[in-house]
N, C-alpha and C positions, 0 to 999 in steps of 0.2 A: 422496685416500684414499677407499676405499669407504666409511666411517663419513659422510663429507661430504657425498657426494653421493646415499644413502638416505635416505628419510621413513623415521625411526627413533622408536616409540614406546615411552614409559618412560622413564623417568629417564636421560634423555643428552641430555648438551649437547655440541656440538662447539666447540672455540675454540682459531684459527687465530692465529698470528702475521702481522703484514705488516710493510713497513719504513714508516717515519715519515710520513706526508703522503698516502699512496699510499691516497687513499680511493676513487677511479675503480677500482682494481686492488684492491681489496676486493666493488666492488659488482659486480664481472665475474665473480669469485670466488664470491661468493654468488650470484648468477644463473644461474651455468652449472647448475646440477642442473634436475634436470625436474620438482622437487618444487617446491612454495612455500607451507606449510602456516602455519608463522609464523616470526617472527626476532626477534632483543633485540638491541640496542645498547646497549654503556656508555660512556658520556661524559662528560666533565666539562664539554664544547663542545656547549650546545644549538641552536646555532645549525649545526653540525655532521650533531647528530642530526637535527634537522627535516632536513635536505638528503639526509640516506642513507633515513631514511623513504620518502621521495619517491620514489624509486627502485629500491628494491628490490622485487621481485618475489613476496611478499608476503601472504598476506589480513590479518594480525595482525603487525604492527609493535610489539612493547615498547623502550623507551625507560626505562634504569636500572633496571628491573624485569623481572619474566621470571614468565607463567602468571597474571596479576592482571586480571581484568579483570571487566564485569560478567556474571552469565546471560543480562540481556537484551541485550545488544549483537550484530551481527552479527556474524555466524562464517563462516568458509569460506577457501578458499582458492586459488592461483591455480594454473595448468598443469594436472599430473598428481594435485595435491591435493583437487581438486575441480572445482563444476561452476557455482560461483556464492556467495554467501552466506545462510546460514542467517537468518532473520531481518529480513533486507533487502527492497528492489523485487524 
């Protein structure tokens, strides 16, 4: 769907269905776009979440939360989203 795969600003969350187990075929899913601005995972398997973290293509990874984070942290994001991180080396 177009909504998926645009860097879409303002209040939109996109959230997909997959079939059971199929976390490889989620993070192909989430990768394919040429955005990578940020992303949220809900889990109840942390050990889950750490392994799609890793992976995913990304500058901001949330984990059970979504838009929380500090001012002074580093910002940015990867592909088409940016050019490196705000705040960072």
């Amino acid at each position: 769907m177009y909504i998926a795969k645009e860097e879409s600003f303002g209040p939109v969350m996109v959230i997909s269905k997959f079939k059971n187990g199929d976390v490889d075929g989620v993070l192909r899913r989430a990768n394919s776009t040429e955005y990578g601005l940020a992303s949220g995972i809900f889990t109840k398997d942390i050990s889950k979440a750490l392994y799609i973290s890793e992976k995913l293509e990304a500058g901001t990874v949330f984990i059970n939360t979504y838009n929380k984070t500090d001012v002074a942290a580093p910002f940015g994001g990867f592909k088409q989203s940016g050019f490196g991180k705000d705040l960072g080396k």
